[in-house]
C-alpha positions in Angstrom: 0.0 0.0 0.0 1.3 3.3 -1.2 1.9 5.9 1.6 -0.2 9.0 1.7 1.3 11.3 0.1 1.5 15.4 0.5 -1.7 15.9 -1.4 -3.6 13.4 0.6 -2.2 15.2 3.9 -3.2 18.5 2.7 -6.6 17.7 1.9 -7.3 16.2 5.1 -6.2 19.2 6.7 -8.4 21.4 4.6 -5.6 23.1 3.0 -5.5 23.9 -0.6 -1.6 23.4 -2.7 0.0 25.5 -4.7 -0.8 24.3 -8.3 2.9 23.5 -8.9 3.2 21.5 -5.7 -0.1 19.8 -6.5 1.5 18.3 -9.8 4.3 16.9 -8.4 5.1 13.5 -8.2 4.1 11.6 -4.6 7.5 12.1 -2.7 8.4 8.2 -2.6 8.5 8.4 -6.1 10.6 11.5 -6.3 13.3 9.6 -4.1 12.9 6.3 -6.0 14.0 8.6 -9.2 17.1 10.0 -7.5 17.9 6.0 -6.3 17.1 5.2 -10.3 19.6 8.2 -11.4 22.1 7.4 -9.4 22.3 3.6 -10.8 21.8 5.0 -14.1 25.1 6.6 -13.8 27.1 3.9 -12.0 27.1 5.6 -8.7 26.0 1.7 -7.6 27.1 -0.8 -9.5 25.4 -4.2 -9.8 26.1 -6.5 -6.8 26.8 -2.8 -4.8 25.5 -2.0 -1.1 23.0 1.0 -1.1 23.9 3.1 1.9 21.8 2.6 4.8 18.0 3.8 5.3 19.1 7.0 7.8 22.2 8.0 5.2 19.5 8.3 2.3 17.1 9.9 4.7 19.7 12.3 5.7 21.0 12.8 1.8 17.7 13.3 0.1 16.3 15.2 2.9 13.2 12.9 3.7 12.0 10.9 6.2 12.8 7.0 7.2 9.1 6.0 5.7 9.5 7.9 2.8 13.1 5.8 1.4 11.3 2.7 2.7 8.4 3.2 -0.2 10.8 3.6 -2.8 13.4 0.8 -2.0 10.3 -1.0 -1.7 9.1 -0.5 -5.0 12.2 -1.1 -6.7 12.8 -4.5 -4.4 9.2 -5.2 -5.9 10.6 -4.6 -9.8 13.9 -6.6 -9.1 16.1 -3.6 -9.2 17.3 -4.3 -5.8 16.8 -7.2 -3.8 17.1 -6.8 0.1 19.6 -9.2 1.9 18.3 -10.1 5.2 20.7 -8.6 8.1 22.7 -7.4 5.6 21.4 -4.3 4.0 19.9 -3.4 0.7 21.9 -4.1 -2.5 21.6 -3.9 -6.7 20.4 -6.5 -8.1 22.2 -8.9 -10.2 21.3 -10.9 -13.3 23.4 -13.2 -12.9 21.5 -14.2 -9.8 18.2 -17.2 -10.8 15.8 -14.8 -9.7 17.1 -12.1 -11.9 16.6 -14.5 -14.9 13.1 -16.0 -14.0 11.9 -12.2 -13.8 11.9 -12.3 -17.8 11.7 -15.9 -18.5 8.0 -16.7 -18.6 8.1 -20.2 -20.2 6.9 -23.5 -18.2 6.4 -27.2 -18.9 2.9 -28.5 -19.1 4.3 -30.0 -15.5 4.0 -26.5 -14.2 7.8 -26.4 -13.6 9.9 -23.5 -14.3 13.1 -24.5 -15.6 16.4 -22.4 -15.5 17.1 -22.1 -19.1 20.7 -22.6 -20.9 21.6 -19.3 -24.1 22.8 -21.0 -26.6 24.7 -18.8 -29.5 23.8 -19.3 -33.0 25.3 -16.1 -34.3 26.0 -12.7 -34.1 26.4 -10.1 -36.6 26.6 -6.4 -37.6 24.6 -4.4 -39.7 22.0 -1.8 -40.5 18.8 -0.7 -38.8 15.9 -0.7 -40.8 13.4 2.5 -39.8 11.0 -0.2 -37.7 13.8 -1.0 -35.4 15.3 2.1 -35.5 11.9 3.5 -34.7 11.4 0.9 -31.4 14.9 1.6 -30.3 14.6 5.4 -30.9 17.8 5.3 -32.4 18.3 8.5 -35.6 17.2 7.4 -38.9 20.0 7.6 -41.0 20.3 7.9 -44.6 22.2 4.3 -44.6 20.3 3.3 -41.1 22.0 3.2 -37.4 25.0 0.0 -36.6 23.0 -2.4 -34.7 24.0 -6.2 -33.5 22.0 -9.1 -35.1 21.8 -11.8 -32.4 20.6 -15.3 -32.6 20.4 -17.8 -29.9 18.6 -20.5 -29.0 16.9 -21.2 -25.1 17.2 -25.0 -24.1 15.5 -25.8 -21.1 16.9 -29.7 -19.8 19.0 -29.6 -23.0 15.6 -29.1 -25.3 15.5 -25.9 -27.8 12.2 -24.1 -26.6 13.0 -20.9 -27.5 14.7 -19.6 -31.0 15.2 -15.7 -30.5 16.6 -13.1 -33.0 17.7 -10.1 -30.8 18.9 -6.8 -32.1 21.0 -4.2 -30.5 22.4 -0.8 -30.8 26.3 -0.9 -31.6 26.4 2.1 -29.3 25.1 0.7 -26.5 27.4 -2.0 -26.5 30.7 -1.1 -28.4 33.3 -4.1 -28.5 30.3 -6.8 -28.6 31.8 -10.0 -29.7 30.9 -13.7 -30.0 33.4 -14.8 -27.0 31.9 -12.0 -24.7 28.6 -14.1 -25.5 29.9 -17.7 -24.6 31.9 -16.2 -21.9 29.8 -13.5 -20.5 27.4 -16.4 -18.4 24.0 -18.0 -18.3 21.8 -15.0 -20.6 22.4 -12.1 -22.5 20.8 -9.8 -20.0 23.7 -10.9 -17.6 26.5 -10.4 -20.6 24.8 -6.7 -20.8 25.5 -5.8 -17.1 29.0 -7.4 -16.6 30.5 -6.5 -19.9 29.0 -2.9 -20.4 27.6 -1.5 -17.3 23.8 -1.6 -18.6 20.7 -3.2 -16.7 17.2 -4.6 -17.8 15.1 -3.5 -15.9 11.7 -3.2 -17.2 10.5 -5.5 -20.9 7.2 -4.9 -22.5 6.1 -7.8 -25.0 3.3 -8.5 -27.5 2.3 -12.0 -28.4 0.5 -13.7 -31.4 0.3 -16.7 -33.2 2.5 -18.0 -35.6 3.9 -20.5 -37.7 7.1 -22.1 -37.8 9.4 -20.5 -40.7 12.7 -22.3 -41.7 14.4 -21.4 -38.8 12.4 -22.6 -36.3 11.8 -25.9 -37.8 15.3 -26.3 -38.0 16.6 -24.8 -34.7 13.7 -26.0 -33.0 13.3 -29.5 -34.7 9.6 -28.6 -35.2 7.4 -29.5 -38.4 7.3 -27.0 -40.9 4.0 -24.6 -40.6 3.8 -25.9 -36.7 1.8 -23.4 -35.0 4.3 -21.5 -31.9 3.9 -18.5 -29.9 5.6 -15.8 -30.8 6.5 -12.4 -28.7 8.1 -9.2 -29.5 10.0 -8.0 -26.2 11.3 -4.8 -26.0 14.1 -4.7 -23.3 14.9 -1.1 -21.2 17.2 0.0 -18.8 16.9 2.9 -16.5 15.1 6.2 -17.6 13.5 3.6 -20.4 15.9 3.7 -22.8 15.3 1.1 -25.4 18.1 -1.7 -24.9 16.8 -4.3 -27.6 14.3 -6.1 -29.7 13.7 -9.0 -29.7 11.9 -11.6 -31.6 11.1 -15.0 -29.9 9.6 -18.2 -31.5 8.4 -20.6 -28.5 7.7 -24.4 -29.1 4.5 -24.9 -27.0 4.1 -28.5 -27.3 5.3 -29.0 -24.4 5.6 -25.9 -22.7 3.4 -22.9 -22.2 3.5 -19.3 -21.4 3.2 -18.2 -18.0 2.9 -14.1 -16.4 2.4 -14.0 -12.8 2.1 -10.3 -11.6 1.5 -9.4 -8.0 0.6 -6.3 -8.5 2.9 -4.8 -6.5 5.5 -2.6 -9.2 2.1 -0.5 -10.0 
């Protein structure tokens, strides 16, 4: 349960805000933006101890209840993850519950499975103007350097998942096949070691498909085999566009699970 915030205070007084005080954001929220900006620019860095609850108090000028709303809204989005006895610290994706946050595929056994990347290729080259456009990147008279990525998701060594990913060159500069098959168990964790960049928020559209050449032969799926397919679109702080990504999901066995608790609203 959100606090009550300055507006609700004032109008249970009976007193009436300044219009510009009126349209500001609750104060939590304020706070949880400072938190957000100070991630965004590597003040904490993934794996990092925020300071304690009277330090941020004390530096943002705020009460103890106040930080406690917004850590608790980013604990609730995965952005930090609270250590019992130990403090408060940045999440990292490296961690199983970072990756089940955006892995939303189970067996028709109900079991979620940690699933294993697997690296079919990578690749540079232009952006057409429909990725450029979902990745807000310029439109340029020969289109903006972007990474091509394909991989496949194997879940108890079985391809589930064949993904084409694309990513701005900028955002990652040096991006290279070993960094991948190094880098650990997704891309999303390659992203934060490697270059300093977190996922922290991915909005996806599904539909149904059929299986293409690819995903009959990646996916060892009939030709014309209906799948799932989603369109994720991956941000980091400030939601900036990190990539897009196409999925192809084999639901033969598996199906397509999104458990919210409500509580990131």
């Amino acid at each position: 349960m959100d606090l009550p915030d300055q507006h609700d205070i004032a109008r249970s007084a009976g007193l009436a805000l300044p219009a510009a005080l009126l349209a500001a954001e609750p104060l939590y929220k304020q706070v949880q933006g400072e938190i957000i900006r100070g991630l965004s620019d590597g003040e904490w860095k993934p794996g990092d101890m925020l300071p304690s609850e009277p330090k941020l108090a004390a530096r943002f000028g705020v009460g103890i209840s106040t930080i406690r709303a917004a850590i608790g809204h980013l604990v609730a989005t995965k952005v930090l993850a609270r250590k019992q006895g130990k403090g408060t610290f940045v999440s990292r994706h490296g961690e199983r519950r970072s990756i089940y946050q955006f892995f939303h595929v189970v067996g028709d056994d109900g079991v979620k499975e940690l699933p294993l990347s697997e690296l079919i290729s990578i690749k540079r080259a232009k952006a057409d103007d429909a990725i450029a456009d979902l990745l807000q990147l310029p439109r340029k008279a020969r289109g903006s350097d972007v990474y091509r990525i394909r991989n496949v998701l194997k879940v108890s060594g079985t391809p589930v998942v064949l993904s084409d990913i694309t990513i701005p060159c900028e955002l990652l500069p040096g991006l290279t096949e070993t960094i991948i098959r190094r880098g650990g168990d997704t891309l999303y964790g390659v992203y934060q070691k490697h270059f300093g960049i977190n996922i922290v928020r991915t909005v996806e559209q599904l539909r149904a498909a059929k299986s293409d050449a690819a995903s009959a032969r990646f996916l060892g799926v009939p030709a014309g085999e209906p799948l799932l397919q989603v369109r994720r679109i991956a941000y980091t702080f400030n939601n900036v566009p990190v990539e897009v990504r196409l999925s192809r999901v084999d639901t033969r066995n598996h199906f397509y699970l999104s458990d919210r608790d409500g509580s990131a609203g």
